[in-house]
C-alpha positions, 0 to 999 in steps of 0.5 A: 969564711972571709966575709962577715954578715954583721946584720944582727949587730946592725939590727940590734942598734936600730932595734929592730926585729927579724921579721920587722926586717925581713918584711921590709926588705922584702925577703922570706925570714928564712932567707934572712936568718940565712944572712943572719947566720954567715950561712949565705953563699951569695948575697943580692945587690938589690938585697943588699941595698935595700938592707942599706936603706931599712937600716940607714947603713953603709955596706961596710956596716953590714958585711966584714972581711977577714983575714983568713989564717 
């Protein structure tokens, strides 16, 4: 896939936990494990905004595109 979810690297700077995460961003912990793994065909603006916030991050921090060879 092109599009890289860098949310685990992201979590660990602001130390924060999975459920501590999905709690505040107000999605199920499966859903986020889901982003977590690169397994989400689709992601939220709203979902997405509000990681931004509980984060205090840019997108860019978050999601990564890549080349595909």
């Amino acid at each position: 896939m092109a599009i890289i979810v860098n949310l685990d690297v992201m979590m660990a700077k602001r130390k924060i936990s999975a459920g501590e995460l999905s709690d505040a961003v107000g999605i199920t912990p499966a859903n986020l494990s889901i982003l977590k793994n690169n397994k989400a065909k689709a992601v939220r603006f709203s979902t997405l905004c509000r990681l931004c916030e509980v984060l205090d991050c840019q997108p860019g921090d978050i999601l990564e595109y890549r080349k595909e060879d």
